[in-house]
MARMIZA-752685 format. One record per residue (C-alpha): x, y, z. Coordinates in steps of 0.2 Angstrom, whole numbers, padded with zeros to 4 digits, always signed. Last residue first. Example, Ala and Ser with C-alpha at 12.3 -4.5 7.8 and 13.67 -1.06 7.14 Angstrom:
2
+0068-0005+0036;+0062-0022+0039;
This chain:
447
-0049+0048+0104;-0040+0063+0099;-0018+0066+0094;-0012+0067+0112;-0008+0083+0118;+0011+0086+0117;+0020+0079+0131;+0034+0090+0141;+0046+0077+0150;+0049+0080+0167;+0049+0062+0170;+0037+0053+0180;+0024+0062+0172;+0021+0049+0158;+0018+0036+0172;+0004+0047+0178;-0001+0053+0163;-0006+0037+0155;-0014+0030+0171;-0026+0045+0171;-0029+0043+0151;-0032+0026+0152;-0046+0029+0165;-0054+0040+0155;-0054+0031+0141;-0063+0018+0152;-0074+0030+0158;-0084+0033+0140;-0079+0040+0125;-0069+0026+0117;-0083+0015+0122;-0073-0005+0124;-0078-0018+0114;-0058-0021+0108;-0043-0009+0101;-0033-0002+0114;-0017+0010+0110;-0007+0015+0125;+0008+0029+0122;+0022+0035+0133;+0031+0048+0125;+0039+0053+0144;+0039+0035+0146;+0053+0036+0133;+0064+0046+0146;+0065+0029+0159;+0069+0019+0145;+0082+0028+0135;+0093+0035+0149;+0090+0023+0166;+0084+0009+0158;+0100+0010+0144;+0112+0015+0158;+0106-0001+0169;+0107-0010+0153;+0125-0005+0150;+0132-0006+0168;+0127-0023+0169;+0137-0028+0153;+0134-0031+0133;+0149-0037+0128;+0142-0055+0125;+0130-0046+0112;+0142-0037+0103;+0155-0054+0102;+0139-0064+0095;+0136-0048+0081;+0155-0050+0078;+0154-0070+0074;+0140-0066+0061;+0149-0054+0050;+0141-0039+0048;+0140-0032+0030;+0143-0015+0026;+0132+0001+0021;+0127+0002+0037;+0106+0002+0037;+0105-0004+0019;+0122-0017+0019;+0114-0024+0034;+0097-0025+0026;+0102-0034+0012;+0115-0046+0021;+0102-0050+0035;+0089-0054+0023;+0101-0067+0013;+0104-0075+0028;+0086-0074+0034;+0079-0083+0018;+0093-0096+0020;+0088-0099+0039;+0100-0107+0050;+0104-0088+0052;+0091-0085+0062;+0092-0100+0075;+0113-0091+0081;+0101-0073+0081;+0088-0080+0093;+0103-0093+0101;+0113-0075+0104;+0097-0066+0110;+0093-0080+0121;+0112-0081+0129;+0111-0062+0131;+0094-0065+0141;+0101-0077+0153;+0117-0071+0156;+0106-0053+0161;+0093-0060+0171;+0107-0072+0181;+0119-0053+0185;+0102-0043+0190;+0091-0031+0178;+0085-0019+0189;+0069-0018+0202;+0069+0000+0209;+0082+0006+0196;+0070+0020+0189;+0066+0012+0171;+0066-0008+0180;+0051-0002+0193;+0043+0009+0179;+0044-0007+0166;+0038-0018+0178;+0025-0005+0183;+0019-0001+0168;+0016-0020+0165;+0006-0020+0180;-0005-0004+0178;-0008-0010+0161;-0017-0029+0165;-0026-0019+0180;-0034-0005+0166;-0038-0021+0155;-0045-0033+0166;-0062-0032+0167;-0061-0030+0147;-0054-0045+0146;-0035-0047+0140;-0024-0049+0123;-0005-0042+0122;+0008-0031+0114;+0021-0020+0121;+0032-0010+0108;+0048-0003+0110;+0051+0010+0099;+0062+0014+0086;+0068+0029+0076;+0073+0037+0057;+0079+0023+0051;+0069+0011+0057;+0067+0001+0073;+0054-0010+0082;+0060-0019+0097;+0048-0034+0104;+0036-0037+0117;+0026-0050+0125;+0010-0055+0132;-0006-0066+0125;-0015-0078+0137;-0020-0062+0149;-0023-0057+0167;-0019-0075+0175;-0009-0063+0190;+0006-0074+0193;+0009-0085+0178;-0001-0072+0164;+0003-0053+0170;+0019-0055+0181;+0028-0067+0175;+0026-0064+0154;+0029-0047+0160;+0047-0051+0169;+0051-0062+0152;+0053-0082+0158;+0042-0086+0145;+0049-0075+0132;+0056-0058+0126;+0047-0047+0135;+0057-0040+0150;+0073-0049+0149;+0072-0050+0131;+0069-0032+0129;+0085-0026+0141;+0095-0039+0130;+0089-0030+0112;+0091-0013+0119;+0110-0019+0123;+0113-0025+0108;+0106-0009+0099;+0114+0002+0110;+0126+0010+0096;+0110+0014+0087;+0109+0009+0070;+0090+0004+0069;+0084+0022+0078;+0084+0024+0096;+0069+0021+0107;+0053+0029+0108;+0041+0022+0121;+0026+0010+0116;+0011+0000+0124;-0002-0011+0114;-0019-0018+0117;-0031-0029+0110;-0047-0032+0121;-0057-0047+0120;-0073-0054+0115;-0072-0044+0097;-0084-0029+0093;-0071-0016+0089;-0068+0001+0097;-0052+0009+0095;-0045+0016+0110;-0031+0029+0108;-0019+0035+0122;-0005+0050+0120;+0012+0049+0114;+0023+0061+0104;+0039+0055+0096;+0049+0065+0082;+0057+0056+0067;+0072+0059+0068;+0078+0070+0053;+0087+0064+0033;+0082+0075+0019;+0078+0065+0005;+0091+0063-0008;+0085+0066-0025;+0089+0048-0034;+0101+0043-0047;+0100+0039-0065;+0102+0022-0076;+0095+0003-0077;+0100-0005-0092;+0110-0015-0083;+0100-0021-0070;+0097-0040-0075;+0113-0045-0087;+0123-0035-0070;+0114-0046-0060;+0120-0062-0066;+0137-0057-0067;+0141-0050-0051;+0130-0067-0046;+0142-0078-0055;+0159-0067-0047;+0150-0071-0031;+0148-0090-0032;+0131-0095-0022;+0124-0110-0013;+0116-0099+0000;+0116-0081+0000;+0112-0069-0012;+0110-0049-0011;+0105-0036-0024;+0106-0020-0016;+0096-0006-0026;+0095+0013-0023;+0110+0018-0030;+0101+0009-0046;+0085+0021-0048;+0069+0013-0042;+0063+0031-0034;+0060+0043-0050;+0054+0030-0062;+0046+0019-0049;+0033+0032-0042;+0032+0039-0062;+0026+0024-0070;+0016+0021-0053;+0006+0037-0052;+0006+0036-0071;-0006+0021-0072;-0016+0029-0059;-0020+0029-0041;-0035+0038-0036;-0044+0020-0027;-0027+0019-0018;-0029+0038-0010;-0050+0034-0005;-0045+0013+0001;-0030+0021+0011;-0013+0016+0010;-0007-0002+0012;+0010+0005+0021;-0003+0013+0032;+0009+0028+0040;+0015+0031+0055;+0034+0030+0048;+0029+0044+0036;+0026+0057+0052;+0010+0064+0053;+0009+0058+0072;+0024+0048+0079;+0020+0038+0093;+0003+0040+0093;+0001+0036+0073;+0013+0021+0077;+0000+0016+0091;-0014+0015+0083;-0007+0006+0069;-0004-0006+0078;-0020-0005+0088;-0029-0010+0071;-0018-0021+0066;-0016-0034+0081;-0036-0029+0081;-0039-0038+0061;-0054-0033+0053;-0045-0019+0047;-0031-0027+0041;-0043-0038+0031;-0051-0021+0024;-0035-0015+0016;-0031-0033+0006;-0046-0029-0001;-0042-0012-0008;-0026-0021-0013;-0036-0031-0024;-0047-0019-0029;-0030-0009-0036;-0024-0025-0042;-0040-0025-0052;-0035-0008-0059;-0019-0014-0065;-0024-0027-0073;-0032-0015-0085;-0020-0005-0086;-0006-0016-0093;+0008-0012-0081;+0022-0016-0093;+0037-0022-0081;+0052-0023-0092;+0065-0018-0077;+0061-0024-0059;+0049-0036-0069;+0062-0044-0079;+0078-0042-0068;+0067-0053-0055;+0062-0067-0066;+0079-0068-0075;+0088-0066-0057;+0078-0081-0053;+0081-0092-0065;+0100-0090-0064;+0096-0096-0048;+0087-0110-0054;+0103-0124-0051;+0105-0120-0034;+0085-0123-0028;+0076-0108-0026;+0071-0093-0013;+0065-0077-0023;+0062-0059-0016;+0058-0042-0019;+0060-0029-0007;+0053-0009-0003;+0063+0002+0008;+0060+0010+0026;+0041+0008+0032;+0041-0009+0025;+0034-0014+0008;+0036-0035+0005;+0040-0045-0011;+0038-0063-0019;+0044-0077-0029;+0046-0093-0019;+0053-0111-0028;+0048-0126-0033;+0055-0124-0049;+0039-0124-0058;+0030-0114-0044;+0044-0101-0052;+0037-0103-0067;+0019-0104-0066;+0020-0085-0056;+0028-0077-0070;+0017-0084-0082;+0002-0081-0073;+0008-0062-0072;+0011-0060-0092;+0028-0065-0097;+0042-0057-0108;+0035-0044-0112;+0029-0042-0093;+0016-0043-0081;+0006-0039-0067;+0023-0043-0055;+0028-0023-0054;+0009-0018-0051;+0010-0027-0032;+0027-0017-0026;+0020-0001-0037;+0004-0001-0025;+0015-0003-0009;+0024+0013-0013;+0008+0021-0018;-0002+0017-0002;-0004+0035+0000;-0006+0047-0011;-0016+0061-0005;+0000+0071-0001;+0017+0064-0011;+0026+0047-0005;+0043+0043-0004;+0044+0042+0015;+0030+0025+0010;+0044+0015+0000;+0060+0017-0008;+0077+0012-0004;+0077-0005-0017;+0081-0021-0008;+0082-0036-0022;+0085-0052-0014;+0093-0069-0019;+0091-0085-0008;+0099-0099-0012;+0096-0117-0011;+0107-0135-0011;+0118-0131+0006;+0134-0138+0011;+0143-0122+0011;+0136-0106+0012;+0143-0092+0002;+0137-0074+0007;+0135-0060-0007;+0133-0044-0009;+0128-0034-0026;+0129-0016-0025;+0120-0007-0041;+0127+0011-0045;+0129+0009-0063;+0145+0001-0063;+0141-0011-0051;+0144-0010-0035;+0154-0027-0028;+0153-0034-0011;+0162-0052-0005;+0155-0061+0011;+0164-0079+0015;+0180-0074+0020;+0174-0060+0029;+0170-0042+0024;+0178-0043+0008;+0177-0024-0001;+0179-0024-0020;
């Protein structure tokens, strides 16, 4: 058993199943979470959308309990019961009140186990997530997110729909899912994680009459950087406005510079006093929307620019965030002794707000214990961030940044003709940023 603080205990079960736990006191709810290493990187050719398919099949019924069961009882407790697919892993999910989580780990050990996948419900989950497909599409935050992702990081798995497409989902079988979740949901692959009004030695217990019965071990995949590319994509789309995003490659989620890459964001994009929030909407009234955030996996990261402006004023909305991000990358304009304070102390209250949170508590736990294999206690993650120094963001804009715009990608989705000047215009301010690194860029991937 490893302690990694006095109120997070860890135990791997016999059959390869780690349960973490985090005791809160003074709370009356518990979140409890089942990770499993499996999703989209797990996929064959043709099949894509599987991973996610198999999350959505796994509540169509049990033995036990038939799908309006499942979801009748934890409504009953006045509770949530759900689940997710990222790029990196797949998780299932349940936030109850102290005396149901016993409850919760029966619902979740049922259809993580016993799930029958009667075929006929099965096939109007598949329309289901056809539908759930098309709404993404009509939405441009979508769109030109995935834009961008396929930019950044071409045929790689972490470009990906994690929805699939309607042609591959529409193919999916019965034993696509059987055999999906027979080779991948194997239990090194699980982390069950509860926090909140919890005992550990109770939850040990708890999962182990869930997941017992689960046996076998994975094939590990081979482990590579994903490798980023860059280019410009416009999406046309008959909306008022234009949707746009800008990315760079950054380091992957367990990056040494995460903290720092976090500060450097927040200063740039991360609020209402960001540079770009500044620039583009209080001094130049170019857009309503402006912000960024960091997005990381496994296998990389990327920092990702994301706002809504006019067509008029697209090509001059770009030109002045790439300049912010140029004029800090280069050491023209850099992050100053006040910018950096105030951006560590709003990544320490972002993080400090998080954890108030029993749904992020018990997130944190799994993920942490997925990405490092540890937990984190809360108090070293404030001590990270306070260390983070001058010299460190300067290093990070000058090394990481500054590079990244060699992979620079722009990804527009709005009323725009992608084969008209405006792409062509995108194109000219792409390569002149990209160029201001010698940095070789592959072709972008088409319009």
């Amino acid at each position: 058993m490893i302690q990694a603080s006095p109120q997070t205990r860890f135990t791997r079960l016999e059959n390869g199943v780690r349960v973490i736990t985090e005791h809160i006191p003074h709370t009356g709810s518990a979140g409890v979470s089942v990770l499993v290493d499996a999703g989209p990187q797990d996929e064959s050719a043709n099949q894509s959308g599987l991973a996610h398919l198999c999350e959505h099949a796994l509540f169509l019924g049990t033995p036990l309990r038939n799908s309006a069961q499942l979801a009748e009882l934890i409504d009953t407790a006045g509770g949530q019961l759900g689940a997710f697919t990222a790029p990196d892993y797949t998780c299932f999910y349940a936030h109850v009140l102290e005396d149901y989580v016993s409850y919760a780990f029966d619902l979740l050990g049922d259809i993580l186990v016993a799930s029958s996948f009667p075929e006929a419900a099965l096939e109007r989950e598949k329309d289901v997530v056809c539908q759930e497909i098309r709404q993404y599409d009509d939405h441009p935050s979508h769109l030109a997110l995935q834009s961008i992702k396929k930019l950044m990081w071409g045929d790689d798995s972490l470009a990906g729909s994690i929805t699939g497409r309607v042609d591959d989902v529409t193919r999916l079988t019965r034993s696509d899912v059987i055999g999906f979740i027979s080779k991948n949901y194997t239990p090194d692959r699980i982390i069950v994680a509860a926090a909140g009004a919890t005992d550990h030695d109770s939850i040990v217990e708890q999962a182990q009459d869930a997941f017992w019965t689960l046996r076998g071990h994975s094939i590990q995949r081979p482990a590579h950087e994903a490798i980023a590319r860059g280019g410009v994509e416009i999406t046309h789309l008959n909306t008022n406005q234009c949707t746009f995003n800008i990315a760079i490659p950054l380091p992957n989620y367990t990056s040494p510079l995460r903290h720092g890459l976090h500060v450097v964001n927040c200063a740039i994009g991360g609020g209402m006093s960001s540079r770009f929030y500044r620039a583009v909407r209080e001094k130049s009234g170019m857009a309503y929307a402006i912000s960024s955030e960091i997005i990381a996996y496994q296998r990389g990261g990327m920092l990702l620019i994301e706002g809504v402006t006019s067509p008029d004023n697209l090509l001059a909305t770009l030109q002045v965030i790439l300049f912010e991000l140029t004029a800090m990358s280069v050491g023209q304009n850099p992050i100053g002794e006040e910018e950096l304070w105030k951006a560590k102390m709003q990544v320490r209250g972002q993080s400090r707000l998080a954890a108030d949170v029993i749904p992020n508590r018990v997130a944190r736990l799994a993920t942490q214990n997925f990405h490092f294999g540890k937990s984190i206690d809360a108090s070293r993650i404030l001590e990270d961030i306070d260390a983070v120094t001058l010299e460190n963001v300067h290093d990070i804009a000058g090394n990481v940044f500054l590079p990244g715009l060699g992979h620079l990608s722009i990804a527009v989705v709005g009323p725009i003709d992608p084969d008209g000047s405006a792409y062509d215009d995108l194109r000219g301010l792409h390569e002149c940023y990209a160029s201001i690194v010698n940095t070789d860029t592959e072709d972008e991937p088409g319009r």
